[in-house]
C-alpha positions as CSV (number, residue, x, y, z in Angstrom):
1,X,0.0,0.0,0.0
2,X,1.9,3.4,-0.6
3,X,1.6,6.5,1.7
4,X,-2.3,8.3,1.5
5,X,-1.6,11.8,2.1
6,X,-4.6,13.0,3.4
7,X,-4.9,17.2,3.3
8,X,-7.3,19.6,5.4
9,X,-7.5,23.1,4.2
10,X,-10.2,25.9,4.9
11,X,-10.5,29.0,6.7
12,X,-8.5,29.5,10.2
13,X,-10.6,27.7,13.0
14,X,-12.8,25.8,10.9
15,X,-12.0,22.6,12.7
16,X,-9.0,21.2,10.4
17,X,-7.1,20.1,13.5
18,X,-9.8,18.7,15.6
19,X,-11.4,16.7,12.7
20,X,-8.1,15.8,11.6
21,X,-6.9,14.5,14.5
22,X,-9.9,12.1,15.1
23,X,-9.5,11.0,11.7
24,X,-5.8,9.9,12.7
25,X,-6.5,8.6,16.0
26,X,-9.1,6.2,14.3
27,X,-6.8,4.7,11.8
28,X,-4.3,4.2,14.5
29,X,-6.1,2.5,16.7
30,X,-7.1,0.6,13.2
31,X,-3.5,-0.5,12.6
32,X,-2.7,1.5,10.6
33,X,1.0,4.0,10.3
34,X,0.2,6.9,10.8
35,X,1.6,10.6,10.8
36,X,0.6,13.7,12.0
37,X,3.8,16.4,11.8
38,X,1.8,19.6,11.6
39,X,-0.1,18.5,13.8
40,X,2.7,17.5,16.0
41,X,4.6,20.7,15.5
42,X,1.6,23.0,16.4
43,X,0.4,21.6,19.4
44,X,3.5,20.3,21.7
45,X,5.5,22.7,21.2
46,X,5.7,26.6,22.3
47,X,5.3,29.5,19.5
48,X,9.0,30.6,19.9
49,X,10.1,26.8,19.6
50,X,8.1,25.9,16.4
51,X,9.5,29.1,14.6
52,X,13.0,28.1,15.5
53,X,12.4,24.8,14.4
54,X,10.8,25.9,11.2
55,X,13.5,28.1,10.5
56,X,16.4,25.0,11.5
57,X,14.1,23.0,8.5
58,X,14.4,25.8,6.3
59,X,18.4,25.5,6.8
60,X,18.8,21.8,6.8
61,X,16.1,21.8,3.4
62,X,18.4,24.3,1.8
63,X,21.8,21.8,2.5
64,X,20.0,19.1,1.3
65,X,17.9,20.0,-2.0
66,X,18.6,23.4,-2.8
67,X,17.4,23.4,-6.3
68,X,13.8,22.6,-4.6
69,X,14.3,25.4,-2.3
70,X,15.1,27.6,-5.4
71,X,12.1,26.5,-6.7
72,X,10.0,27.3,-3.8
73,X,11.7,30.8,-3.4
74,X,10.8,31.0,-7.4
75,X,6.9,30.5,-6.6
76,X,6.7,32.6,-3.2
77,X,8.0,35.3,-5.5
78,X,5.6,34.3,-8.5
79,X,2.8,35.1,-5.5
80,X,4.0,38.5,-5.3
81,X,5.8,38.2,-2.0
82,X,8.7,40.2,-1.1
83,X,10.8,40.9,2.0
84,X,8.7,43.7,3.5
85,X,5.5,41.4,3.3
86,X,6.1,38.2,4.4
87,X,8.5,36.6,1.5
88,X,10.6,34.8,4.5
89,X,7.4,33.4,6.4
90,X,5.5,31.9,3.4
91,X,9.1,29.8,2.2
92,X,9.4,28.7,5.5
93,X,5.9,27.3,5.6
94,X,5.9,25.7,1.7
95,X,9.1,24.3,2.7
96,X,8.2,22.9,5.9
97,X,5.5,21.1,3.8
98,X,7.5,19.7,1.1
99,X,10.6,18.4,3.7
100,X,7.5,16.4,5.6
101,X,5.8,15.1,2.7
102,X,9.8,14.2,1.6
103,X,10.6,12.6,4.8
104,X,7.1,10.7,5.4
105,X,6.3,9.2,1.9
106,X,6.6,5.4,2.2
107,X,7.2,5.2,5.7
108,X,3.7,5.3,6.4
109,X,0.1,4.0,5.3
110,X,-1.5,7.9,6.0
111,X,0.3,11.1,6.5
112,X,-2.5,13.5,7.9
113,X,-1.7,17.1,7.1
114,X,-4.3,19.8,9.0
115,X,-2.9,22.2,7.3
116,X,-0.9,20.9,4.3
117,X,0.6,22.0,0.9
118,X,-2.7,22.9,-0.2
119,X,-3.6,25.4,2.9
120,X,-0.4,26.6,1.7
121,X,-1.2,27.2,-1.9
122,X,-4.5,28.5,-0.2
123,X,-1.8,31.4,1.7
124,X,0.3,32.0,-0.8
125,X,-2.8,32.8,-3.2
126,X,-4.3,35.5,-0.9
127,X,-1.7,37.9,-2.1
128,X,-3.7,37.5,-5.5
129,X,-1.0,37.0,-7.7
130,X,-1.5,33.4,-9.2
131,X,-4.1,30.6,-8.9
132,X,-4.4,28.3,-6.1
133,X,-4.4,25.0,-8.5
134,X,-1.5,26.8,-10.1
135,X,0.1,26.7,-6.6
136,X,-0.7,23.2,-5.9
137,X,0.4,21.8,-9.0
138,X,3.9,23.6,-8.6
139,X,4.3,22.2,-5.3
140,X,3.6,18.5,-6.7
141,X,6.3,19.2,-9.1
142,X,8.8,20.5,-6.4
143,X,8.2,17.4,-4.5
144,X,8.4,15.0,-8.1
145,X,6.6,12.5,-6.9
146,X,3.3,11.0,-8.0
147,X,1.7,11.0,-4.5
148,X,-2.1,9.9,-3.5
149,X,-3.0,13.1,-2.5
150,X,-6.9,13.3,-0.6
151,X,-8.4,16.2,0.4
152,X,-10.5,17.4,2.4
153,X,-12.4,20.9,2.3
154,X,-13.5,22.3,5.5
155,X,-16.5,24.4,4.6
156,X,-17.3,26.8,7.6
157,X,-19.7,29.7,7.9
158,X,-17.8,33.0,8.3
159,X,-19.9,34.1,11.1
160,X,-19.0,30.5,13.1
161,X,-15.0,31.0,12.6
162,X,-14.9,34.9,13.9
163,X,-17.4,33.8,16.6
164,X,-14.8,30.8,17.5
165,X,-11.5,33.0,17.2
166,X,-12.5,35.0,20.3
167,X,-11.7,32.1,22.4
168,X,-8.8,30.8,20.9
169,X,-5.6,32.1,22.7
170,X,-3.3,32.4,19.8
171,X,-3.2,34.5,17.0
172,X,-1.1,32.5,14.6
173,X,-2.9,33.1,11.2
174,X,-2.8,36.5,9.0
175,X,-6.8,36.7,9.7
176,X,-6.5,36.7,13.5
177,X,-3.5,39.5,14.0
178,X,-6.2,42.2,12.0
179,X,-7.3,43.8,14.6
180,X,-10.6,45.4,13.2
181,X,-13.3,42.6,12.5
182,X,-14.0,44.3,9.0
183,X,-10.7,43.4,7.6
184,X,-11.2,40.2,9.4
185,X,-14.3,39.6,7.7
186,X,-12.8,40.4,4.0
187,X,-9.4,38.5,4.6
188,X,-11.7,35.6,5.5
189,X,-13.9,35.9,2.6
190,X,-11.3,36.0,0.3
191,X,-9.6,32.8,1.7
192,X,-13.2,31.3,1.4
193,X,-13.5,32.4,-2.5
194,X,-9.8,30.6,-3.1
195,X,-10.7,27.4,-1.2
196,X,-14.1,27.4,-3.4
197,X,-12.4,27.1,-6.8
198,X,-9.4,24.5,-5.8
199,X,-9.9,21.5,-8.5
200,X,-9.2,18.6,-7.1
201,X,-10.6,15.0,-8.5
202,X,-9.7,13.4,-4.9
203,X,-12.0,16.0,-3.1
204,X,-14.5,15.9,0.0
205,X,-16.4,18.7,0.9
206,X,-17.1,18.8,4.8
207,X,-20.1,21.1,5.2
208,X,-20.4,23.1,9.1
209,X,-23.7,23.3,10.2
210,X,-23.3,22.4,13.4
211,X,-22.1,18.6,12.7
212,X,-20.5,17.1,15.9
213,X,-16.7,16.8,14.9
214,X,-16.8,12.7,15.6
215,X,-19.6,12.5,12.6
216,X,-17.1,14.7,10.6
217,X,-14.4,12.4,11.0
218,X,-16.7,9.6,9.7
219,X,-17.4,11.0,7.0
220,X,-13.8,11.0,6.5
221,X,-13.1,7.7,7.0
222,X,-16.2,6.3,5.0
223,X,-15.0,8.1,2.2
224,X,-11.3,6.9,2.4
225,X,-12.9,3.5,2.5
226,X,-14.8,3.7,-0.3
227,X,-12.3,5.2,-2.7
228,X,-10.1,2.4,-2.1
């Protein structure tokens, strides 16, 4: 059986890691190998820590392929990213995907990605330069391999994520350090219109509305089992 990357993407604190997590817990407990280093990174560690660690991938990725770290520096750029606006963080975070995608791929039977190459397509996109599939494709290139790639699209109401980011303690994503709720509201729509036109054949949609996030994760894992 070759490695199942499995990819959440949607807007910040639509449930990717909760739902996510469940979904990996299950197939553990299954049998099955499986990997969660977003996941992982994000929640044991403190924010100071996962930024130095991000930044010693970045370092090690360079040593190691550097024409793929050209590459990513090539697309960041493409996105119209540059050093005043965030050129640094956005290569860290595409290559932080690609090394793990590298390092996992036949290892295990799932690597679970809450927010994988495709939420980062999703962030580099926001800048409005390219397309999002562009993106995603060019990242599937800069890893070269032909990987089964699932996703899974975390639909969320816009009023439910700003309602749920008042009682989340950090404010990791772009959305959360705006401090007026208008630009809030427009940054999120715009993520939302991006995630609505990604074109992917391996695609679920997981709709809000109030779903407990054990039936979402069932949905997952019915899915996964009937695709294969």
């Amino acid at each position: 059986m070759r490695t199942i990357f499995l990819d959440f993407y949607g807007l910040p604190g639509c449930g990717k890691s909760t739902v996510s997590h469940i979904v990996a817990k299950k197939l553990k407990d299954s049998g099955m190998r499986v990997a969660e280093p977003v996941y992982v990174l994000d929640h044991d560690v403190l924010p100071v820590i996962r930024k130095l660690k991000k930044l010693f991938v970045g370092i090690a990725f360079v040593v190691k392929y550097p024409v793929k770290f050209v590459k990513i520096k090539h697309l960041v750029k493409e996105n119209g990213y540059c050093r005043r606006n965030g050129e640094l963080s956005q290569i860290l975070n595409v290559t932080q995907k690609v090394h793990q995608t590298l390092r996992c791929n036949e290892v295990y039977d799932y690597v679970i990605f809450d927010e994988g190459f495709c939420q980062a397509a999703v962030s580099l996109a926001v800048n409005g330069n390219t397309d999002c599939n562009y993106n995603i494709s060019e990242i599937m290139k800069i890893i070269s391999g032909n990987l089964e790639l699932r996703t899974v699209y975390m639909k969320e109401e816009i009023e439910t994520v700003l309602e749920r980011m008042k009682g989340r303690h950090t404010r990791d994503s772009r959305v959360e350090k705006e401090k007026s709720e208008k630009k809030r509201i427009l940054q999120l729509r715009k993520i939302e219109n991006i995630c609505e036109h990604i074109d992917l054949s391996e695609n679920i949609i997981l709709y809000g509305k109030d779903k407990p996030v054990s039936e979402k994760a069932d949905e997952v894992l019915n899915w996964l089992e009937k695709i294969h």
